[in-house]
N, C-alpha and C positions, 0 to 999 in steps of 0.2 A: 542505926538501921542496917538489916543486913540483907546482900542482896541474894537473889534466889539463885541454888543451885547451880551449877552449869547442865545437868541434865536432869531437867526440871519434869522431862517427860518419863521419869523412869515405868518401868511396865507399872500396869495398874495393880491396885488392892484387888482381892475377892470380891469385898462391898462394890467398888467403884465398876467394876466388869459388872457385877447385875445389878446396878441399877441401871448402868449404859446398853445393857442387854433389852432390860424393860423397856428404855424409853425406842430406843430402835424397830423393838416389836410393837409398839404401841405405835408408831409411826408410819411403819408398812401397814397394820390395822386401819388405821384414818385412812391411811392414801388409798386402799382397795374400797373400803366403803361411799366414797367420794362417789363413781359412778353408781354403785348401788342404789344412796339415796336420789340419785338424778333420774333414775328409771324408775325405782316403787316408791320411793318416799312419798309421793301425793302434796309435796312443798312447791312444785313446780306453777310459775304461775300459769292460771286456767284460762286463755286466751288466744286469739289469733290474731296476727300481726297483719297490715297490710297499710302498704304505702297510700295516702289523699291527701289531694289539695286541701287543706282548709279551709278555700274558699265554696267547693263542691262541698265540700262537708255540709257550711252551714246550710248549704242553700239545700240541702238532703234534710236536715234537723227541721229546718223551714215549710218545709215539701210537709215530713209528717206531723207534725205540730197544725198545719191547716187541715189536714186529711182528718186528724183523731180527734182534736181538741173539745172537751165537754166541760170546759169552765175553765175558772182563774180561781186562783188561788192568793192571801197575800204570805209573802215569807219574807220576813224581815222587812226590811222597806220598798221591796222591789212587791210586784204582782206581777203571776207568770201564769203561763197555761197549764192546765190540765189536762194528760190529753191520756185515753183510756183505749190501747191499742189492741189487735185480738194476738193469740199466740204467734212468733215469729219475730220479723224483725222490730226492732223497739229501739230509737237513740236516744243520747244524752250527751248534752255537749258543755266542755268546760270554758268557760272562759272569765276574765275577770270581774266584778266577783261572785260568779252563780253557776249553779249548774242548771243549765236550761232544757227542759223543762220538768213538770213533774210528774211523774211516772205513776198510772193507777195500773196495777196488773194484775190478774186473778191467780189464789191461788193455786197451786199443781197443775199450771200449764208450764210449758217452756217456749220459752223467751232466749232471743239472741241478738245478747244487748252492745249494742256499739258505742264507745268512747273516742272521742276523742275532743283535741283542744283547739279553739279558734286564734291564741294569741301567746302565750308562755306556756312551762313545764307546769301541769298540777299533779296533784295526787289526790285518785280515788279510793276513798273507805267508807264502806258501809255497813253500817254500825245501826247493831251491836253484834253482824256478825263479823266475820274475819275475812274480808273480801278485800285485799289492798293491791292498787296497781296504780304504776307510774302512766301517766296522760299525758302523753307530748304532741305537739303541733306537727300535722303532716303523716301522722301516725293512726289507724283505723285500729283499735283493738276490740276483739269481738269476744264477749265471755259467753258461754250457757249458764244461762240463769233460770232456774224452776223455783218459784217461794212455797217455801213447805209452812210457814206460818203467816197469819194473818196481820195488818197492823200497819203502823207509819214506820216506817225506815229513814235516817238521818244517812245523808250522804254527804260526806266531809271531803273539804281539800286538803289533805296532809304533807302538801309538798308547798315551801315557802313561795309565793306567786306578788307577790310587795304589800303594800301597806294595805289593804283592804283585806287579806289572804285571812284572817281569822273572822268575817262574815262570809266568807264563802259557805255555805251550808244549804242542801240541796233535801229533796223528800222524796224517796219512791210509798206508793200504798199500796199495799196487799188486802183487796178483799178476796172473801167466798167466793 
């Protein structure tokens, strides 16, 4: 075995300077686009943050769910309310394992819909569109939501919440 040179660093080849050129300028390229995509990319998530009790929370989730409520529904083993709010504010709240309650909303009004969690971290998705946000306890987050299609929408928890976390499974509906 033989060991390496003593000046191991000698200057570089031709090849080795461009490809070190490339990866350099490919590097400065990332790093500039970095804020680019933070300001037009449209990756950003669609929401508004604000500090609540939890407890206020529910007792707000509570509040409209008596106010809107036009039936029950069963989903899965639980039966929840229905509650068919007009445009404006609209909640949903996560806790273990449901998202309560279910959401009938019309479509092409907007809707400013509030999440958040009564007890651990979940994650909402709603599916099948591309709508995903982390739901933490103490945390209000408020998305603009307008449904351009009509139909039942599956609202998933996609963040580990323990042993019940894959029945968690929630409905918004979109009629005319």
């Amino acid at each position: 075995m033989l060991a390496p040179p003593r000046n191991w660093w000698k200057p570089l080849g031709r090849q080795e300077r461009n490809w070190l050129l490339v990866a350099f300028v490919w590097c400065i390229f990332m790093t500039a686009m970095m804020p680019l995509w933070f300001f037009f990319g449209r990756q950003n998530v669609p929401a508004t943050t604000y500090r609540v009790a939890p407890e206020s929370f529910v007792a707000e989730v509570n509040a409209f769910v008596e106010q809107y409520q036009i039936g029950e529904e069963q989903l899965g083993s639980t039966t929840l309310p229905v509650v068919a709010p007009p445009p404006g504010d609209v909640f949903l709240l996560a806790r273990q394992f449901q998202w309560y309650p279910i959401l009938q909303l019309e479509r092409g009004q907007t809707y400013q819909l509030h999440l958040s969690s009564a007890d651990v971290s979940h994650g909402f998705s709603l599916q099948p569109t591309n709508l995903n946000l982390m739901v933490l306890p103490g945390y209000d987050y408020v998305v603009t939501l307008t449904p351009t299609e009509s139909g039942e929408f599956s609202v998933v928890c996609n963040e580990y919440c323990f042993y019940g976390h894959h029945l968690m499974v929630g409905k918004i509906i979109v009629q005319d």
